[in-house]
BAFI-507964 format. One record per residue: residue in one letter; x, y negated, z of N, C-alpha, C, O, CB in turn. Coordinates in steps of 0.001 Angstrom, whole numbers, padded with zeros to 6 digits, always signed. Glycine has a CB too. Example, Ala and Ser with C-alpha at 12.3 -4.5 7.8 and 13.67 -1.06 7.14 Angstrom:
BEGIN
A+013190+005690+007800+012300+004500+007800+013200+003300+007800+014236+003319+008465+011308+004473+009046;S+012850+002250+007080+013670+001060+007140+012900-000030+007870+013409-001138+008039+014084+000598+005725;
END
This chain:
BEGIN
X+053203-110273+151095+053451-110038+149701+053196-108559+149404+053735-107705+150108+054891-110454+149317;X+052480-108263+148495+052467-107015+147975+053363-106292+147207+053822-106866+146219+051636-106974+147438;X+053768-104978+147480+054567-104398+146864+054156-103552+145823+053866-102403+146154+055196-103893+147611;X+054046-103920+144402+053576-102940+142971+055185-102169+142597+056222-102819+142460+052869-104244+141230;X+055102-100978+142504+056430-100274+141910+056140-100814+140192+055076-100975+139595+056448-098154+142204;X+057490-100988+139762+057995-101799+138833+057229-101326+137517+056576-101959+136687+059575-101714+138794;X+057488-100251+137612+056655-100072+136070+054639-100366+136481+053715-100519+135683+057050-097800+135324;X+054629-100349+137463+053191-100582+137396+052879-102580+136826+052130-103122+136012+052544-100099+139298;X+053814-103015+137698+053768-104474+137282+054336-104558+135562+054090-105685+135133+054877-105443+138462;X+054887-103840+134703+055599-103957+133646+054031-103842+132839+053554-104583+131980+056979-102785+133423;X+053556-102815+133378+052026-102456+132334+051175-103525+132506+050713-104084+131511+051002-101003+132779;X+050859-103947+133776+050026-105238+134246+050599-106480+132948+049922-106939+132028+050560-105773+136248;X+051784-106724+133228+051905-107337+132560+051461-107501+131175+050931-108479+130649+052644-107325+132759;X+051920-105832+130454+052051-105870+129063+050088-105765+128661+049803-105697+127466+053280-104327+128455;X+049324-105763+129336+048031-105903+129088+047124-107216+128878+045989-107356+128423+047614-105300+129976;X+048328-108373+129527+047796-109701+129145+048465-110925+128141+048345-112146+128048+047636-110255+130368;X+049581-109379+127147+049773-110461+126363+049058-110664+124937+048305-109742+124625+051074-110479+126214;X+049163-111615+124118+048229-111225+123132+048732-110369+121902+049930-110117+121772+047637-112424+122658;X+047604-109851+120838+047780-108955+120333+049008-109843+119366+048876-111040+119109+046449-108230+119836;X+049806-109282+119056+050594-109859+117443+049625-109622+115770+049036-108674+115252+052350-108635+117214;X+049752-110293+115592+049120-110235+114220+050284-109832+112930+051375-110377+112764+048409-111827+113949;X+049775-108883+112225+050647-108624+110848+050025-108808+109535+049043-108151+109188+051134-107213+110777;X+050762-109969+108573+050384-110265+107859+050523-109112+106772+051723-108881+106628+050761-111354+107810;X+049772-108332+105984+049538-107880+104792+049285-107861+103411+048119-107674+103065+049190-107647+104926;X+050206-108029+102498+049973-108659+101204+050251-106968+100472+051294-106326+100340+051234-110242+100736;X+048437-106558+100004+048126-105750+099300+049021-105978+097766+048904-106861+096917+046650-105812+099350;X+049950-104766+097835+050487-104956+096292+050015-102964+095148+050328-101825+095494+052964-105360+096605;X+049641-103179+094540+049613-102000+093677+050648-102547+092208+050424-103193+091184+047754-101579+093280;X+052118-101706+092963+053091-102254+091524+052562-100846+090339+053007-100960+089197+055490-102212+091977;X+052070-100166+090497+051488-099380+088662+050561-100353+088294+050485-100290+087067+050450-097541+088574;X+049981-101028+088621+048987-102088+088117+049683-103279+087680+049278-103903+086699+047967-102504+089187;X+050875-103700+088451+051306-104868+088441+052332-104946+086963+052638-105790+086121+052001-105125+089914;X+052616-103529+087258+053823-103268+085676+053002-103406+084841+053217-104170+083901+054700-101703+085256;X+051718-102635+084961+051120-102160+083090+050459-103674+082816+050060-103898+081673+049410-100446+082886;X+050357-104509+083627+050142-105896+083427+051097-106595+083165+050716-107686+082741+049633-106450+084315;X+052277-106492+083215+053093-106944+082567+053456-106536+081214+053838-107233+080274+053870-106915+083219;X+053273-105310+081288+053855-104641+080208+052399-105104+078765+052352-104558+077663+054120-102604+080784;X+051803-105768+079068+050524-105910+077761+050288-107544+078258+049128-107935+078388+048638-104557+077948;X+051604-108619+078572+051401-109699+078949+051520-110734+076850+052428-110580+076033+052768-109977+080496;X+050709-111310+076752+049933-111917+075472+049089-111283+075093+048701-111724+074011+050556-112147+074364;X+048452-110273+075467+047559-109338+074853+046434-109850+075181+046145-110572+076136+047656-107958+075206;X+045701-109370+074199+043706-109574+075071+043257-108133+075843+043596-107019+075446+041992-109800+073421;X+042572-108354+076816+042264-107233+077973+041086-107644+077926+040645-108695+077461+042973-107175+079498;X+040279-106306+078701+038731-106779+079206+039315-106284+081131+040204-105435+081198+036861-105406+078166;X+038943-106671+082027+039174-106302+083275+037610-105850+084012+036577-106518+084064+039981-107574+083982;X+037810-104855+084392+036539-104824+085234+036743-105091+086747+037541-104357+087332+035865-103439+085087;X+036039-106167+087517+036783-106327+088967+035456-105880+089884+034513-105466+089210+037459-108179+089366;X+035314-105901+090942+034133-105236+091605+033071-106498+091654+032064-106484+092361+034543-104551+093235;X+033459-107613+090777+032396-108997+090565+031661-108761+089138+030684-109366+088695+033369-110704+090479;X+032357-107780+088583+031760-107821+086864+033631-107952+086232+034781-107972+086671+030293-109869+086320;X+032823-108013+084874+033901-107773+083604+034540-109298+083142+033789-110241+082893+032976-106995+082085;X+035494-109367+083092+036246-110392+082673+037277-110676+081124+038431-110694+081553+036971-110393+083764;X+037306-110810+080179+038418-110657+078771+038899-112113+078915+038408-113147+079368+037608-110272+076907;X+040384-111664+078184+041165-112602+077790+042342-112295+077586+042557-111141+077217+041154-113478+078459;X+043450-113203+077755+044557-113150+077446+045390-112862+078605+045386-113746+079462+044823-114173+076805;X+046142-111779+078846+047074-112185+080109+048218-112563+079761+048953-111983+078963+047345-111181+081078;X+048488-113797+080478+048843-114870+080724+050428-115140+081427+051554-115449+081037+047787-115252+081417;X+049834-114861+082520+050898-114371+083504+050781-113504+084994+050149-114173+085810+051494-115552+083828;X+051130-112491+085412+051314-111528+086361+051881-111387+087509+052836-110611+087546+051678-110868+085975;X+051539-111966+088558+051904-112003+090120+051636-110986+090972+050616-110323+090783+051312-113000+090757;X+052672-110630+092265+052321-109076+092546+051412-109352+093430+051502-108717+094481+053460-108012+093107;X+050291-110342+093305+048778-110030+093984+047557-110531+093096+046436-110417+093593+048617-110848+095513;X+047686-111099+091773+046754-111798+090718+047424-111725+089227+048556-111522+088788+046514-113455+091158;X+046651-111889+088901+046600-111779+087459+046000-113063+086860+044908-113522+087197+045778-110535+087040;X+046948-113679+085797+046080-115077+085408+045565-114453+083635+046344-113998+082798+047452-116988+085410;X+044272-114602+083500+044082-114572+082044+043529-115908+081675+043021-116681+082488+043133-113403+081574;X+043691-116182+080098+043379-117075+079152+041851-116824+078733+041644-115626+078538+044384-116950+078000;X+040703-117656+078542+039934-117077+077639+039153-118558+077179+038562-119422+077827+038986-115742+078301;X+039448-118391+075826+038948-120021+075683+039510-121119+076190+038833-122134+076357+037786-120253+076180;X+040904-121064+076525+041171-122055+077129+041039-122550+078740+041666-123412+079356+040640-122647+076447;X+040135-121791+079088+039821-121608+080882+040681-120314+080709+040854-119386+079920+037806-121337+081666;X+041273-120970+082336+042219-119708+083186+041187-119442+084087+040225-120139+084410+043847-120143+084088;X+041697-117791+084618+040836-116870+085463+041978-116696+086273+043090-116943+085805+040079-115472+084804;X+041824-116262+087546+043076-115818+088231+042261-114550+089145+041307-114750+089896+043959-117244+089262;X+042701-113635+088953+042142-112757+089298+042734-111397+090259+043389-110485+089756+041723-112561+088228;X+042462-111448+091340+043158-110901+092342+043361-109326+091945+042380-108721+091512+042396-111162+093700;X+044575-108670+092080+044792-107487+091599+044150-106594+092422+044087-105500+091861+046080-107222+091437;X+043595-106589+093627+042653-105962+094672+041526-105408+094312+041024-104314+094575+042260-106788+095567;X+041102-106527+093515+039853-106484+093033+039464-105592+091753+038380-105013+091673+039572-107764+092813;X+040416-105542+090801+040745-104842+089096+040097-103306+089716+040453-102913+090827+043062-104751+088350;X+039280-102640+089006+038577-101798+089015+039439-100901+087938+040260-100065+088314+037179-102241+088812;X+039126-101199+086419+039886-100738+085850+040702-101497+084369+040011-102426+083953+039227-099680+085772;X+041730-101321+083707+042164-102759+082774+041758-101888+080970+042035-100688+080965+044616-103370+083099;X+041394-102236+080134+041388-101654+078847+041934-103276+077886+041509-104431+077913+039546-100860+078455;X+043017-102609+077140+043118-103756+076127+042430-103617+074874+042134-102541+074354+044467-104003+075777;X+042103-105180+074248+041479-104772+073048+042231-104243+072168+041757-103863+071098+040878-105672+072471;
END
């Protein structure tokens, strides 16, 4: 039997376990307030897909739902470039 001093077997060990994963839910609350704070309003949104208007709707601390015509948009707050209301 081989003899490893203890902390050498502790590192052996700690090299074959797997990595842990951490889940991350991107929040920007100054974005998330001033979206609340202009919730029935009409907005234009610019997101890094293009420009979006409508109504916001309702405000989650990772999306944004707007109205426009009757189609909902849900639109990830990650994405919002910058918000102007009409």
């Amino acid at each position: 039997m081989l003899n490893y001093p203890m902390n050498q077997i502790n590192s052996m060990h700690q090299m074959h376990q797997m990595p842990q994963s951490i889940v991350v839910y991107p929040v920007d609350p100054y974005v998330v307030e001033t979206l609340k704070s202009i919730i029935g309003k009409q907005v234009v949104l610019e997101t890094t897909r293009g420009g979006v208007s409508g109504c916001v709707v309702d405000v989650k601390p990772d999306h944004v739902v707007l109205d426009t015509r009757g189609r909902k948009f849900f639109v990830r707050i990650c994405e919002i470039v910058w918000i102007m209301p009409e």
